[in-house]
C-alpha positions as CSV (number, residue, x, y, z in Angstrom):
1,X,16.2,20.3,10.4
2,X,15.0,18.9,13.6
3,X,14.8,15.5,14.0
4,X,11.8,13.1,15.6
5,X,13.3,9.3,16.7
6,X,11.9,6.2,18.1
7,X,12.6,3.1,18.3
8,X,10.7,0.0,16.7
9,X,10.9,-3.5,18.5
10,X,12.9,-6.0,15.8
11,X,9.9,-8.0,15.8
12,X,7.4,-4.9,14.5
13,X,10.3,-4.0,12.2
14,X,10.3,-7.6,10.2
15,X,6.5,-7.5,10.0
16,X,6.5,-3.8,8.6
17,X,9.4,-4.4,6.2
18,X,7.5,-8.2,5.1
19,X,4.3,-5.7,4.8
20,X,4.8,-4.3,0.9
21,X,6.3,-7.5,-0.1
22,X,3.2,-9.4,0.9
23,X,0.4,-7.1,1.1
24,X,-0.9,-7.1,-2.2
25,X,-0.7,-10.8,-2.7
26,X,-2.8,-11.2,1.0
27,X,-5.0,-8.8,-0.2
28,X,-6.1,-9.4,-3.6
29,X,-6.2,-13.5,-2.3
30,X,-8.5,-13.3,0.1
31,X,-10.5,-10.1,-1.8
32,X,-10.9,-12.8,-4.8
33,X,-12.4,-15.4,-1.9
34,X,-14.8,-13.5,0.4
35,X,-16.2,-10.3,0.6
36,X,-18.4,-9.3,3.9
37,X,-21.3,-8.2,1.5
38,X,-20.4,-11.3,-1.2
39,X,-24.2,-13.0,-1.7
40,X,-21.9,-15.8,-3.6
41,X,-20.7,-16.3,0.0
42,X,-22.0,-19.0,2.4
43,X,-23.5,-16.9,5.0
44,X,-26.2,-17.8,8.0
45,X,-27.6,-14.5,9.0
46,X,-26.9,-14.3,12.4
47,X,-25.0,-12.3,14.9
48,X,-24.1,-14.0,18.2
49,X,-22.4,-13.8,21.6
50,X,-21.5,-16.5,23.9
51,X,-24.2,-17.6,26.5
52,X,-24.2,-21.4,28.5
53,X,-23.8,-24.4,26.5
54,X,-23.7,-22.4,22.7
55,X,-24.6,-18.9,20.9
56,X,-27.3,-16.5,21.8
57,X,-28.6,-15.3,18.6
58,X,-28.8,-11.3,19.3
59,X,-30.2,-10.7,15.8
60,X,-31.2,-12.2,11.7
61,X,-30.1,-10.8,8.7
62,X,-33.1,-10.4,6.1
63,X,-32.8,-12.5,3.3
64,X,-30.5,-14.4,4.3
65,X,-31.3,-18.6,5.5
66,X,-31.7,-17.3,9.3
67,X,-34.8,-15.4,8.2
68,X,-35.7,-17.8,5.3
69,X,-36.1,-21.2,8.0
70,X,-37.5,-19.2,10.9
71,X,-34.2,-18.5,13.1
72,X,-35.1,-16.2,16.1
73,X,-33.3,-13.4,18.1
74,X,-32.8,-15.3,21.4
75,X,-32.5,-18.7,20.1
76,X,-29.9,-20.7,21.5
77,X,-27.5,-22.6,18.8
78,X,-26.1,-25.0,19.8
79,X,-24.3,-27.5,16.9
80,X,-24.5,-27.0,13.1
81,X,-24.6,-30.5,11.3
82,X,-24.1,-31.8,14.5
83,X,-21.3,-30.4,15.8
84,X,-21.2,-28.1,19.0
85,X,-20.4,-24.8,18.4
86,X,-19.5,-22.5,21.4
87,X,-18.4,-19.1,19.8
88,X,-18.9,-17.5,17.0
89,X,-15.1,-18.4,15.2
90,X,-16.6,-22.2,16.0
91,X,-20.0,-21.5,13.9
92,X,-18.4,-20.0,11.1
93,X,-15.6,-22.8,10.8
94,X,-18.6,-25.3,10.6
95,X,-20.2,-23.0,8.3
96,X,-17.1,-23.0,5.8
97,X,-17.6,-26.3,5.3
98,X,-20.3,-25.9,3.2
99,X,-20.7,-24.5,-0.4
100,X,-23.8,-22.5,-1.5
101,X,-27.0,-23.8,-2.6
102,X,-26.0,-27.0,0.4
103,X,-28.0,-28.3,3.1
104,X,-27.4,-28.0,6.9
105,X,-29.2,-28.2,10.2
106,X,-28.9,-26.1,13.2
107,X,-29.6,-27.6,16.7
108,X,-31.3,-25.0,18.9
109,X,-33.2,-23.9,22.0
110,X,-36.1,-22.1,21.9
111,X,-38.7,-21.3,25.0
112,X,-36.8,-24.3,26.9
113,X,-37.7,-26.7,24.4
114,X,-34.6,-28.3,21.5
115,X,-35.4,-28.4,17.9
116,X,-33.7,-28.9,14.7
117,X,-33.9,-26.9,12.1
118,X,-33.3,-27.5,8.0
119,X,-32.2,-25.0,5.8
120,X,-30.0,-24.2,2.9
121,X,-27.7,-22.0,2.0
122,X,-28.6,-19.4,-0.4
123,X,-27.3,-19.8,-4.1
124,X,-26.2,-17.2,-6.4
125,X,-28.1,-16.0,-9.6
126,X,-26.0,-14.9,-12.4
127,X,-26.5,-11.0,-11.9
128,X,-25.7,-11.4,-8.6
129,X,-22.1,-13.2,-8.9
130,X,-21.5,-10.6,-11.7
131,X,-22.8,-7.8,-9.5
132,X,-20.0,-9.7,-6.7
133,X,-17.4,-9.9,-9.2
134,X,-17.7,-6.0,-9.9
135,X,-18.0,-5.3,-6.0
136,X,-15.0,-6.8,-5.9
137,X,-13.1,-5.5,-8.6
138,X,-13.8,-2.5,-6.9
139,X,-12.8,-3.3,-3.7
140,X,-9.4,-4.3,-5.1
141,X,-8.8,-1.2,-7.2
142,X,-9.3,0.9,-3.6
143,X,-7.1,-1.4,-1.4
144,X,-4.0,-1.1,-4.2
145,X,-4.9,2.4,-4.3
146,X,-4.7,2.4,-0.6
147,X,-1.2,0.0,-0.4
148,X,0.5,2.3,-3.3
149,X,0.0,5.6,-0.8
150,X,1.3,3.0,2.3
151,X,4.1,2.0,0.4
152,X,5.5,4.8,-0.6
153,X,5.1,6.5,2.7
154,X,6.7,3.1,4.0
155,X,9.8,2.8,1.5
156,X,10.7,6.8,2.7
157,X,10.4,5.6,6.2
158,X,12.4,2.9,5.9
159,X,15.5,4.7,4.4
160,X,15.5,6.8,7.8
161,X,16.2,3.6,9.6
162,X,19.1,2.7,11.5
163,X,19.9,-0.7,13.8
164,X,20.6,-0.1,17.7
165,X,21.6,-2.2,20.2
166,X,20.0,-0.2,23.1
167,X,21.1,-0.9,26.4
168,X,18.5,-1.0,29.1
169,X,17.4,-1.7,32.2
170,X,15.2,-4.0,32.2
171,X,12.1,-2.2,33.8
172,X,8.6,-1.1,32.8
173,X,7.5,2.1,33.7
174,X,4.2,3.0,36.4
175,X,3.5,6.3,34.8
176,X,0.3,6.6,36.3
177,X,2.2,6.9,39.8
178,X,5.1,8.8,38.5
179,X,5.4,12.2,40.6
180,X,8.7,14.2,39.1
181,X,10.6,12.3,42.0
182,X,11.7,9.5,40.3
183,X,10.7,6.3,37.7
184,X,8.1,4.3,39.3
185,X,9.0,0.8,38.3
186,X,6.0,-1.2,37.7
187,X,7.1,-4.7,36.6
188,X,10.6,-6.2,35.4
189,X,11.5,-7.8,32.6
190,X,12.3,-11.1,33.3
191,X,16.2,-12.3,33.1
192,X,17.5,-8.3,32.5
193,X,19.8,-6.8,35.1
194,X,17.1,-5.1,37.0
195,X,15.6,-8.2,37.9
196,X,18.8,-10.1,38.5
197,X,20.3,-6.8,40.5
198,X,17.0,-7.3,42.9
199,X,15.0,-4.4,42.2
200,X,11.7,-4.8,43.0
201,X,8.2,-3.4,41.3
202,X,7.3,-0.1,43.5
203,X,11.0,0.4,43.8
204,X,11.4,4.7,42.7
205,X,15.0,5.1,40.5
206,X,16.1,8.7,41.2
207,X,19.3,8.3,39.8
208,X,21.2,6.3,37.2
209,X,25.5,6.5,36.3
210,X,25.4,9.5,38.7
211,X,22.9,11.7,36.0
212,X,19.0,12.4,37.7
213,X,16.0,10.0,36.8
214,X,12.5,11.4,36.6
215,X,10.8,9.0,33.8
216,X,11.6,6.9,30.5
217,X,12.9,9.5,28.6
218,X,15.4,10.7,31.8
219,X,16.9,7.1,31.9
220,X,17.1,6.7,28.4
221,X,18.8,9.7,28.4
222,X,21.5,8.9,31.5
223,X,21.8,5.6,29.3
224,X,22.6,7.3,26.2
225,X,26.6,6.7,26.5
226,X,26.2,3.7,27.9
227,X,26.9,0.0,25.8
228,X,25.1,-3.1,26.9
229,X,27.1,-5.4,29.4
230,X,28.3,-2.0,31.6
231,X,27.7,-1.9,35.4
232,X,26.0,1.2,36.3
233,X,25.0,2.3,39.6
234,X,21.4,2.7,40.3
235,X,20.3,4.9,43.2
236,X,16.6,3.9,44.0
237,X,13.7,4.6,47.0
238,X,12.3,1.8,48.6
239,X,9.8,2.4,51.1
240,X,11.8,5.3,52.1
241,X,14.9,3.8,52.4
242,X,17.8,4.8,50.1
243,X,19.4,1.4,48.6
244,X,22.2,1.9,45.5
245,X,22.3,-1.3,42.9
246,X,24.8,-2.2,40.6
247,X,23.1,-3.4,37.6
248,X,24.7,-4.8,34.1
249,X,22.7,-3.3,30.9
250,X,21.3,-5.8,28.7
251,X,21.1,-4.9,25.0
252,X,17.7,-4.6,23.1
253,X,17.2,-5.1,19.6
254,X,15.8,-2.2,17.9
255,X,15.3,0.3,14.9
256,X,15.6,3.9,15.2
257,X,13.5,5.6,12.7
258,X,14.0,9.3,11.9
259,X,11.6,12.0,10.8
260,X,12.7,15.1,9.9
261,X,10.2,17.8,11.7
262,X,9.7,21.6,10.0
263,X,12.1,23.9,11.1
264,X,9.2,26.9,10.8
265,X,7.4,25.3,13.5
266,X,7.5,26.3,17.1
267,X,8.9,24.2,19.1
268,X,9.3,24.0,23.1
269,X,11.7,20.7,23.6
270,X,10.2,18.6,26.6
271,X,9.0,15.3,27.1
272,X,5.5,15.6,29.4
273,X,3.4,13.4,31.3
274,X,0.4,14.7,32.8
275,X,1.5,15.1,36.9
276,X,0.0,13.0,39.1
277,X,0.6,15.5,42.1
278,X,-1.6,17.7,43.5
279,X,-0.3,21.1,42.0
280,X,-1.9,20.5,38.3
281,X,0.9,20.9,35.6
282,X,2.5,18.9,33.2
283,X,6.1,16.8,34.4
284,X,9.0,17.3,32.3
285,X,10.3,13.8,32.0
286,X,12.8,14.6,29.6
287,X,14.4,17.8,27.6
288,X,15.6,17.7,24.0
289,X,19.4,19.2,22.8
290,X,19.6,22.4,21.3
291,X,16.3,23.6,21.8
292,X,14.6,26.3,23.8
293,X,13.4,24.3,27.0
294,X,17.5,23.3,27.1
295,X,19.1,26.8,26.7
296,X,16.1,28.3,29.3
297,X,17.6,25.3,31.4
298,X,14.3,23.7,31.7
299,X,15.3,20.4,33.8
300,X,13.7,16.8,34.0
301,X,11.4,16.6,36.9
302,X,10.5,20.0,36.4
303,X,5.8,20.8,36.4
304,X,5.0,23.2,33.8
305,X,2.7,25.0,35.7
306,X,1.2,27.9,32.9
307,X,2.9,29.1,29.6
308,X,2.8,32.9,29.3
309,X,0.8,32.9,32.9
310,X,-2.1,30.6,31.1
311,X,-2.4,27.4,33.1
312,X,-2.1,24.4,31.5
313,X,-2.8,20.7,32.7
314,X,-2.2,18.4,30.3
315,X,0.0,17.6,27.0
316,X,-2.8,19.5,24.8
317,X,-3.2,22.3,26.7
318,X,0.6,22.9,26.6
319,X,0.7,22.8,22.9
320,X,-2.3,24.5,22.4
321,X,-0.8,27.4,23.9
322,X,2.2,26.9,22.2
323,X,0.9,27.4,18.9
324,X,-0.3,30.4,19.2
325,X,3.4,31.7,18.7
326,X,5.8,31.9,16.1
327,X,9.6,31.1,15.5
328,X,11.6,33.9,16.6
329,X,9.1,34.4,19.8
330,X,10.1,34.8,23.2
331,X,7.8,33.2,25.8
332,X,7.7,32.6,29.3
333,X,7.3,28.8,31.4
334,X,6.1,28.7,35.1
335,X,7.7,26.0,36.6
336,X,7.7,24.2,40.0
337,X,11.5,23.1,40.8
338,X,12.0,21.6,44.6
339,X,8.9,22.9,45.9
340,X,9.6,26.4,44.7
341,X,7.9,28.1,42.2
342,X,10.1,29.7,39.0
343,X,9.9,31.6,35.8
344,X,11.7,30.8,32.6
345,X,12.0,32.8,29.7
346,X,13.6,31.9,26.4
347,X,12.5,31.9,23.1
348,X,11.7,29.6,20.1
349,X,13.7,28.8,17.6
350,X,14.3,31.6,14.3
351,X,13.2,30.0,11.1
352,X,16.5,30.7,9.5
353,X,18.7,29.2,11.8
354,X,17.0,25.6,12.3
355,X,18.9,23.2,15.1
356,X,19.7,19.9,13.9
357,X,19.1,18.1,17.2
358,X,17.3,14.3,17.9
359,X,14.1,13.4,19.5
360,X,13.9,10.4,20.8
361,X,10.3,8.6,21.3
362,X,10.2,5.5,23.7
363,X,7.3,5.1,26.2
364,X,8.6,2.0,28.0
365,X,12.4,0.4,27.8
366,X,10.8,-2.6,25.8
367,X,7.5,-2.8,24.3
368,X,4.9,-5.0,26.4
369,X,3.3,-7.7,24.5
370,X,-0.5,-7.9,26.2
371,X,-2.5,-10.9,24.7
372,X,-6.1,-12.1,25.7
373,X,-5.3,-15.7,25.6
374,X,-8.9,-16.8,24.8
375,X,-8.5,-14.6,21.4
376,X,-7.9,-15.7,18.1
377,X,-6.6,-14.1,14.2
378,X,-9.8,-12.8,12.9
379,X,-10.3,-13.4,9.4
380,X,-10.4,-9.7,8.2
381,X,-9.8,-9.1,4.7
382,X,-7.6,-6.3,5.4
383,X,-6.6,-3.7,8.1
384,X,-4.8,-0.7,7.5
385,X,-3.8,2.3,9.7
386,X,-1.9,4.9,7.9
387,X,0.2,7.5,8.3
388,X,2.2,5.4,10.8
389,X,4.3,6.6,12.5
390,X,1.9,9.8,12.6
391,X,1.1,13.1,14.6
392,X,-2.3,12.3,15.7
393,X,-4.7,11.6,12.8
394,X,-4.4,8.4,11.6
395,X,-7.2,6.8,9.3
396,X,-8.2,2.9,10.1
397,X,-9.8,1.1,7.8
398,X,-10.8,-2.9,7.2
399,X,-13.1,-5.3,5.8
400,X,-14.5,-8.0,7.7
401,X,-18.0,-10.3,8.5
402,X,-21.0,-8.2,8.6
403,X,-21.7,-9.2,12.5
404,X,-21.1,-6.9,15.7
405,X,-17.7,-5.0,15.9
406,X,-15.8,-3.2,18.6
407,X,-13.0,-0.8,17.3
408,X,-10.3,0.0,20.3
409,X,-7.0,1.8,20.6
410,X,-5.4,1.0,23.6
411,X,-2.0,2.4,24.7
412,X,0.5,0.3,26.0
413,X,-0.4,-0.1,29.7
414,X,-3.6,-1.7,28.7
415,X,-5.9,1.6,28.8
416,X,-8.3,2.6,25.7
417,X,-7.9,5.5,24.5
418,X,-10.9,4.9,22.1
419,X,-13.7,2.9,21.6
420,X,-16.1,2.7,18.9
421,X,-19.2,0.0,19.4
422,X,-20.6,-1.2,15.4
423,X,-23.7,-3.2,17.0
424,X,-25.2,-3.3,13.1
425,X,-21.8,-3.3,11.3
426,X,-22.3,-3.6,7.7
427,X,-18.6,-5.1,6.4
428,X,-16.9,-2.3,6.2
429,X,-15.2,0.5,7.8
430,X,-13.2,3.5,7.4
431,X,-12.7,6.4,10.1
432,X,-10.4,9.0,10.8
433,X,-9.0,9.6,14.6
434,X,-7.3,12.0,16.0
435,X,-4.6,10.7,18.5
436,X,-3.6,14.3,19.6
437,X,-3.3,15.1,22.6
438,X,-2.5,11.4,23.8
439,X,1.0,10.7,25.1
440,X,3.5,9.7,22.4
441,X,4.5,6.4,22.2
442,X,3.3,2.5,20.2
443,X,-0.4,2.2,20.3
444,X,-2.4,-1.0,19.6
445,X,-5.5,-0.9,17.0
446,X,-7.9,-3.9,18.1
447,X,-10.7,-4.8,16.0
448,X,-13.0,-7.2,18.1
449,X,-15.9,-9.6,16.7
450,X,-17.2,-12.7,19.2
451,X,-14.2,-13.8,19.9
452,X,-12.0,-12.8,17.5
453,X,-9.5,-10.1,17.5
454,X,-7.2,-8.6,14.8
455,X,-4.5,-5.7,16.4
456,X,-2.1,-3.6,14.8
457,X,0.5,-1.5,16.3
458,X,1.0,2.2,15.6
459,X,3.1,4.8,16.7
460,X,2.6,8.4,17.9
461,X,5.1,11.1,17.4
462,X,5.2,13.7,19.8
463,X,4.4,17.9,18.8
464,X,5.5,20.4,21.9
C-alpha cells in the first residue's frame, strides 16, 4: 500500500498522546460544573464587546437578571460589585464570584448619565436543577461517545508513529511569492544555520547538496540523506546576484505518522501549489517515488498546465480531473518546463500491483507558533475536531457560553480559510467542513468569544 507521512511538532505530539489519558476526566469535570444552557448557573444575560472605559452591551438574554433589573442594549458596564471590568473574560471572572440566588450591582452608563443598578442572580427551582442534571447527563453520554470514536481512531494513529530527528534549514517558506524558480524564504528561524550562515528573508534557494530546490517539499527532499550537524552547500538568488552558503543542519524534533492510502485509488504523485506566475497552472513542488508523475519524469518546478488537454488552475481542479480515471489508466499532463511547453503521458497505477512508496506532508520546515498576545484560554467545555489527521472533512464541535462566537480555520501563514460569525450563539456547536481543496499541511481551529480564544491544530493530508 501507499503510504501518506507527515510530521508532528514534539510539542503537538505530547498534547495528542496526554489527550485520551485526560480527556474524559476534563470533560466530565467541567460537564458536572457548567453547562452554557445550565439555569443552575450564575449567568447575567448579556453579550458584550469592548468599547472606552468598559463593555458595550450589544444585546439581553430574556429571563435572565439583565432583562429582570432593566439592563439595556448600549449600556455601558463599567464595574460589577465595584470592580472595573474591561472585557468580557473580566465580567465573567467577577461574575464567578457569586452563587445563585446572590446580590450584585452593576455600574453603568446610560444616555451620558452613571447609575447603579441592583439585581440578583437567578435561583434554581427543583425541576429545573433536575431538568440541568438530565441535560447534562446527556451531554456527557455524547461527549464519551464522541472521545471513544477519537480514541480509537487516535490509539491506530499512534502505532504508525515513528521519532525523527529531521534536519533542517532553518527557514520559513513565502509560498505566496513562490514561482517554480526557487524557495522564497520568508523569515528565519532564529539560532538555525540559515540564520547563522547569513541568509536573509527574500533570499530564493535554487539549489541545496547539489540536488534542485523549488519549495518545501524539494528541500525536504535534497535533505532527505542528510543528518543534522552536516555542512551543505546552499546555492541561493539575491537580488539577482548568485551567492553559495555553507550552512550546518540543525535537527528538529518530530513524529512521523503514517497512513496507509487505498491502493484502488488513482493516484498522480505531485506536491502542488497554486503558481503565482502569469501562465495559470499548478507548480509541482515536489514528486513522490514510485508513482506515475516519477516514471512520466514529472520534475519539481514543473506548472501543470491541463490534464488530458482540460486546464486546470488550482489543487482541486487537478484532482477533480483526476478522478475521473481509474487504476490501470493512461493519461496525459501538459507541462511548462524552462519556458517551453511539454506533454507527458504515463499511466496510473494497476490495482493489483500497488507501490509501496512514502508521502511525506510538511508545509513549512518547522511549525510557526502565531499567538494574539491580548488572548486568553477560553473556558470551553470541550473542543473536538475529528478525523485528524484527515482528507478534507473534518467535523468541529464544542460547548461554550451562550454569547457571540467566531469559528476560524486559519492555515499556517496566518490566512483564514474559513470563517463562521454565531452573532446569537446558543452554547453549542457542531459542523462539518470540508478542507478539500486547501493545500495540505497543520491547520489552526480558533474559536473566538470577546476576548477569548481556544485553538486547536489539525492536519490535512493531501489526495492527487
Amino acid at each position: 500500500m501507499t503510504r501518506l507521512s507527515f510530521f508532528l511538532p514534539v510539542l503537538a505530539f505530547v498534547a495528542a498522546t496526554n489527550l485520551s489519558a485526560q480527556t474524559y476526566t476534563y470533560t466530565f469535570n467541567n460537564l458536572s460544573t457548567y453547562s452554557p444552557a445550565d439555569p443552575c448557573k450564575v449567568f447575567i444575560g448579556v453579550g458584550t464587546s469592548r468599547a472606552e472605559g468598559g463593555l458595550r452591551v450589544d444585546y439581553t438574554v430574556d429571563n435572565t437578571p439583565a432583562t429582570t433589573y432593566g439592563i439595556k442594549a448600549g449600556d455601558l458596564i463599567l464595574a460589577l460589585d465595584g470592580v472595573q471590568v474591561r472585557s468580557q473574560g473580566e465580567l465573567e471572572r467577577e461574575r464567578d464570584k457569586h452563587q445563585q440566588g446572590e446580590a450584585f450591582t452593576l455600574s453603568i452608563v446610560r444616555n451620558g448619565q452613571q447609575q447603579t443598578i441592583n439585581a440578583r442572580f437567578k435561583e434554581c427551582t427543583e425541576e429545573e436543577r433536575e431538568a440541568s442534571i438530565e441535560r447534562m447527563e446527556e451531554r456527557i453520554n455524547e461527549r464519551l461517545a464522541s472521545l471513544e470514536i477519537l480514541q480509537k481512531s487516535m490509539e491506530e494513529s499512534f502505532k504508525n508513529m515513528s521519532w525523527n530527528d529531521r534536519p533542517i534549514l532553518g527557514v520559513y517558506e513565502n509560498t505566496a511569492a513562490n514561482t517554480g524558480k526557487g524557495l522564497v524564504i520568508e523569515s528565519l528561524v532564529s539560532g538555525k544555520g540559515a540564520e547563522k550562515a547569513g541568509l536573509q528573508s527574500g533570499d530564493v534557494i535554487v539549489n541545496v547538496g547539489g540536488k534542485p530546490v523549488t519549495g518545501s517539499a524539494s528541500l525536504r527532499e535534497a535533505l532527505k540523506e542528510q543528518k543534522a550537524g552536516n555542512l551543505v552547500k546552499v546555492i541561493l538568488d539575491r537580488n539577482g546576484e548568485k551567492l553559495t552558503k555553507m550552512v550546518a543542519l540543525s535537527g528538529q524534533n518530530s513524529y512521523t505518522f503514517n497512513v496507509d492510502r487505498d491502493p484502488c485509488k488513482v493516484f498522480i504523485g505531485v506536491y502542488t501549489n497554486t503558481n503565482s506566475g502569469n501562465e495559470g497552472g499548478v507548480l509541482v513542488n515536489g514528486v513522490i517515488d514510485n508513482t506515475p508523475a516519477k516514471e512520466g519524469d514529472v520534475q519539481p518546478g514543473d506548472i501543470i498546465l491541463a490534464f488530458n488537454g482540460k486546464p486546470v488552475n488550482s489543487h482541486q481542479e487537478l484532482t477533480s480531473e483526476r478522478d475521473q480515471k481509474k487504476p490501470g489508466d493512461a493519461f496525459t499532463l501538459t507541462v511548462l518546463r524552462n519556458g517551453k511547453n511539454m506533454k507527458i503521458n504515463t499511466r496510473f497505477k494497476a490495482c493489483d500491483t500497488p507501490p509501496v512508496t512514502e508521502e511525506t506532508v510538511d508545509v513549512l520546515e518547522e511549525s510557526i507558533e502565531r499567538k494574539d498576545p491580548e488572548t486568553i484560554n477560553a473556558e470551553l467545555v470541550s473542543l473536538e475536531a475529528y478525523p485528524n489527521p484527515t482528507y478534507g472533512m473534518v467535523n468541529i464541535n464544542f460547548e461554550a457560553e451562550a454569547i457571540p462566537t467566531t469559528v476560524r480555520i486559519f492555515d499556517m501563514e496566518g490566512k483564514a480559510v474559513f470563517s463562521r460569525e454565531l452573532p446569537q450563539f446558543g452554547g453549542t456547536y457542531a459542523e462539518q467542513v470540508n478542507l478539500f481543496g486547501q493545500k495540505a499541511g497543520n491547520y489552526v481551529i480558533s474559536v473566538q468569544q470577546g476576548d477569548k480564544v481556544r485553538s486547536k491544530q489539525i492536519t490535512l493530508l493531501p489526495r492527487a
